[in-house]
C-alpha positions in Angstrom: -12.0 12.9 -2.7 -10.8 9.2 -3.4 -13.0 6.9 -5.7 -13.4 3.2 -4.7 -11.1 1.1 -6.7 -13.8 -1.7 -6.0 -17.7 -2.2 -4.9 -19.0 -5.1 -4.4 -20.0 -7.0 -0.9 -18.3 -9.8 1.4 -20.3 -13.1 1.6 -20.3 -15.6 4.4 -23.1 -17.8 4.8 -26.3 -16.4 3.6 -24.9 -13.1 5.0 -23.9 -10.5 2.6 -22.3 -7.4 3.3 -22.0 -3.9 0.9 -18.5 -2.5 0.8 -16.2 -0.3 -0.8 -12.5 -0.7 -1.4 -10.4 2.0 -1.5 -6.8 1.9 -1.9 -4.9 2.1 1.5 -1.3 3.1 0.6 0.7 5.3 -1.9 4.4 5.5 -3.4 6.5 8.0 -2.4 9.4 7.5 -4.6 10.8 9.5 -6.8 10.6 8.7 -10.3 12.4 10.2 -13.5 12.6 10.6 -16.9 15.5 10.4 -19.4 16.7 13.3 -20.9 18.8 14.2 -24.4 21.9 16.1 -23.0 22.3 17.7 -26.1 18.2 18.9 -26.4 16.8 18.6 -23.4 13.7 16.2 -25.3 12.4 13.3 -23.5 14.1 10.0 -23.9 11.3 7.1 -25.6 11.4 3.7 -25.5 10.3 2.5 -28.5 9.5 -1.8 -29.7 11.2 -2.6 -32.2 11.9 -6.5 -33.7 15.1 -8.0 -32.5 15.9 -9.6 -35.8 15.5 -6.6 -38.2 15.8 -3.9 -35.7 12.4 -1.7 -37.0 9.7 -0.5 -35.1 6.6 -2.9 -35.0 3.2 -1.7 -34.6 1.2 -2.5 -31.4 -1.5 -4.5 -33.8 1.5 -6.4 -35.0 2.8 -7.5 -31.7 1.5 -11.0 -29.7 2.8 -12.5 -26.7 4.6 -15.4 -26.7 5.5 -17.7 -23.7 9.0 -19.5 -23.8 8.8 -23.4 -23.5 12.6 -23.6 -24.4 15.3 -21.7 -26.1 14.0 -20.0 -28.7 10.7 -21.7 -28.7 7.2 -20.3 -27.9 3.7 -20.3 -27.4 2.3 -17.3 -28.7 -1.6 -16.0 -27.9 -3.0 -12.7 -29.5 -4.9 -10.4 -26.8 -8.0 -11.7 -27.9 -7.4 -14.8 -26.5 -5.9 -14.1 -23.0 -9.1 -12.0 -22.8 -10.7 -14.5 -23.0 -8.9 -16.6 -20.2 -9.0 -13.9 -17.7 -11.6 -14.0 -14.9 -14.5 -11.5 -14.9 -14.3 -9.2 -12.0 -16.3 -10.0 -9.4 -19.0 -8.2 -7.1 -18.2 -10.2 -3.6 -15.2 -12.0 -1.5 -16.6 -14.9 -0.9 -15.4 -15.9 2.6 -14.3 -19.6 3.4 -13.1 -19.8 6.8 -12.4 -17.0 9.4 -8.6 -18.2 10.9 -7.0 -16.5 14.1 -5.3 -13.2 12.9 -2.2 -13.7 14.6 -1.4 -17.0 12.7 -1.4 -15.2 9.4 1.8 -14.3 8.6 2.6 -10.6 6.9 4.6 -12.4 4.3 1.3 -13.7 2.6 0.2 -9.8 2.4 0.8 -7.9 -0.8 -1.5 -4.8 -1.0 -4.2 -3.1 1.2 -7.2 -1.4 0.6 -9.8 0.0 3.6 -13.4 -1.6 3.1 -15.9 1.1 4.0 -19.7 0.2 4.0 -21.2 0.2 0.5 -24.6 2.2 1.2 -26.5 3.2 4.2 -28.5 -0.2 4.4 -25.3 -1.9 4.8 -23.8 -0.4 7.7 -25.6 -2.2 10.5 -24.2 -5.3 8.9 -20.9 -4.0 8.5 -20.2 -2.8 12.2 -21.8 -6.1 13.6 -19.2 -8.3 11.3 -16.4 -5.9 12.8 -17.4 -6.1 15.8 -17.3 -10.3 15.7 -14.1 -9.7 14.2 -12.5 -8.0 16.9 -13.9 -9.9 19.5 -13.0 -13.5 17.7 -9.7 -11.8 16.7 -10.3 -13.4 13.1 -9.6 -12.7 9.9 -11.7 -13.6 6.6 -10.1 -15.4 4.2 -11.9 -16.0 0.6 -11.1 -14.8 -3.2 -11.8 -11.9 -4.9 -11.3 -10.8 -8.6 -10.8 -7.3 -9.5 -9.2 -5.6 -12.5 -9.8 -9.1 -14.2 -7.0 -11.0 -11.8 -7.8 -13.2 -9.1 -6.1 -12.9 -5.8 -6.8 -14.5 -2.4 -7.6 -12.0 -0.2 -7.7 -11.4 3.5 -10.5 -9.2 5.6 -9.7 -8.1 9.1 -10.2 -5.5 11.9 -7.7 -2.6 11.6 -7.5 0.6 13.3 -11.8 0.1 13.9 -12.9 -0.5 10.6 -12.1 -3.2 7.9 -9.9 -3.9 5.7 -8.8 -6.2 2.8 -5.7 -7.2 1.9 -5.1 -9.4 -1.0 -2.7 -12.0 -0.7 0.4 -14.5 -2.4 -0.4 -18.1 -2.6 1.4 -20.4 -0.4 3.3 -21.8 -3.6 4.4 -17.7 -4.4 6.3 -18.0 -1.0 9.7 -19.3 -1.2 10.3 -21.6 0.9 13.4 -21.6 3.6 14.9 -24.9 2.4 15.6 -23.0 -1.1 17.5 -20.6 0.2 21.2 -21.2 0.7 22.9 -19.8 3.6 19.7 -20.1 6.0 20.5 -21.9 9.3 19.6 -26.0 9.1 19.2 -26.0 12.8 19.2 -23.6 16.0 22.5 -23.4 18.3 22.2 -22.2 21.7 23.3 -19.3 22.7 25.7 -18.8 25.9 23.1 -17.6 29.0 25.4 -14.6 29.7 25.2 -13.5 26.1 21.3 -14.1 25.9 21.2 -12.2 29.1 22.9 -9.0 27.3 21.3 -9.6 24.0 17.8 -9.2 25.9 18.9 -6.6 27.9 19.6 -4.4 24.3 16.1 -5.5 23.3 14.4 -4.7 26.3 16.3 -1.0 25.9 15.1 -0.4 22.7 11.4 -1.5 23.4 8.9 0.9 22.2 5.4 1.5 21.0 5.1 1.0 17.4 4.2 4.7 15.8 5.2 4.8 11.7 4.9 8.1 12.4 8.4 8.2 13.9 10.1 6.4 10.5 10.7 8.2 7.9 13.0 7.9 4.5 15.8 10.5 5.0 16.5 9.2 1.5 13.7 10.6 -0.4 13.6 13.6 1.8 16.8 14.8 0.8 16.2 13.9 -2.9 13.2 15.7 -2.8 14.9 18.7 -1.4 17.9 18.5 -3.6 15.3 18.9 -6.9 13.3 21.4 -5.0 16.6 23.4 -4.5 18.0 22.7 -8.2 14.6 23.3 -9.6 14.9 26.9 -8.2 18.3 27.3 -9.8 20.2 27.0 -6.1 24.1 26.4 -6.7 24.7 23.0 -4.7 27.7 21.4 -3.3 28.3 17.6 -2.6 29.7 17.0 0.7 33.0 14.2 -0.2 32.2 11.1 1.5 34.5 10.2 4.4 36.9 7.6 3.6 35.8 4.2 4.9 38.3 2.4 7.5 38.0 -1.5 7.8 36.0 -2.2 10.4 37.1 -3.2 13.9 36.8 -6.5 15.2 35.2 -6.8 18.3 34.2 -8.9 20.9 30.5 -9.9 21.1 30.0 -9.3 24.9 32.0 -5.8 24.5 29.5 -5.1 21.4 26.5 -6.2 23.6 27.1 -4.0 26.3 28.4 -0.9 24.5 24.9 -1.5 22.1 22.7 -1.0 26.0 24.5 2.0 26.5 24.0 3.4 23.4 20.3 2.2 23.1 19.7 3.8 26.6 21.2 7.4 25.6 19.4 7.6 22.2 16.1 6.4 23.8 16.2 9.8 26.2 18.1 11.9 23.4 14.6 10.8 21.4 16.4 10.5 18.1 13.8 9.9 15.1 14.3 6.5 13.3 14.8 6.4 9.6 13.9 3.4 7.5 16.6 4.4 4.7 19.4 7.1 4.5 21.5 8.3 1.7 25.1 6.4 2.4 22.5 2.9 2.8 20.7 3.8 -0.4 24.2 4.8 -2.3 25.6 1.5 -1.1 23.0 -1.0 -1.8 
């Protein structure tokens, strides 16, 4: 049974509410170790000083901050200890904003908020409740695992949930990226008409169900397979021919017709496959 990564109540007002946080997602990628050819013994990384090249102890190590080249401020773990915030017991909430005018790129990692002990669970359901009627989200800061993070609370799938979040000066802006469009052009109506008619084609209800990484699937096949001593064969890639140049509207249309026959043909959606993966 999972164990709450976090207890501690949301505060707004002279209201407080008992929750637990429990972590809402999970990686699913593979991960390896190196291996010795030769001995088959695991591969360690060990720290060693890059001006004489031996090992150094962990007692012997500090961390140091470069100012400029070759120039730092060092602190011993005593003393970042020291600077780090004590982990909190509640979020305290500072405004509740409209849901929809938070944007997912402020959202880094979710956990479900379930309620903390039977006393709190009338108070819980009634701040859901509000929640889903306002369509609202609580915004306020939270410390846990001695780092602070702003954090949002809102109404998913009929119970809460908290999501902490980057600070607006952790978002890059769009004027810092090169490459980004300066201003809008307008399309041709013909070509917006076609380019709605694909997106209306490949409307749908959003189900992650129906996602899945074809990647990992097959990785985790191909050690399953190896693992049981399997002989395998590679398939040779086909050899890539440039690709053809063609005309938007003749891409727009042929794109419907293609949308239209997978949508009845019910083909499952992938969100990475091995040639992407290989290539990227």
């Amino acid at each position: 049974m999972a164990r709450p990564v976090w207890t501690g109540s949301i505060s707004f007002g002279l209201v407080n509410v008992p929750v637990k946080a429990y972590t809402a997602v999970r990686d699913h990628d593979v991960h390896f170790h190196q291996i010795d050819k030769e001995s088959g013994a695991r591969i360690r990384n060990r720290k060693v000083s890059e001006k004489t090249g031996d090992e150094v102890e962990a007692e012997d190590i500090e961390m140091g901050f470069e100012v400029r080249k070759g120039r730092y401020v060092t602190f011993d773990k005593k003393e970042l200890d020291e600077l780090r915030p004590e982990s909190t017991k509640a979020v305290e909430v500072t405004d509740f904003v409209e849901l929809a005018e938070v944007d997912p790129i402020y959202y880094e990692r979710t956990y479900w908020l379930a309620p903390g002990d039977d006393t709190g669970t009338k108070a819980y359901h009634l701040l859901l409740a509000a929640m889903e009627d306002r369509q609202r989200a609580a915004i306020g800061a939270v410390v846990m695992r001695n780092k602070q993070y702003l954090a949002a609370i809102r109404p998913l799938d009929g119970v809460l949930a908290m999501s902490t979040m980057r600070f607006a000066d952790e978002v890059v802006p769009r004027k810092e990226v090169e490459g980004l469009p300066s201003r809008r052009s307008k399309p041709e109506a013909k070509s917006l008409r076609m380019a709605t008619q694909l997106v209306d084609s490949l409307a749908g209800e959003w189900d992650p169900r129906q996602y899945h990484d074809t990647y990992t699937e097959e990785l985790r096949q191909r050690i399953k397979d190896k693992g049981s001593g399997k002989d395998l064969t590679v398939e040779a890639e086909p050899e890539e021919r440039p690709a053809k140049v063609v005309d938007l509207m003749e891409a727009l249309a042929a794109s419907v017709e293609s949308a239209k026959t997978r949508k009845s043909s019910g083909r499952r959606r992938t969100t990475r496959t091995t040639r992407s993966r290989k290539s990227a």
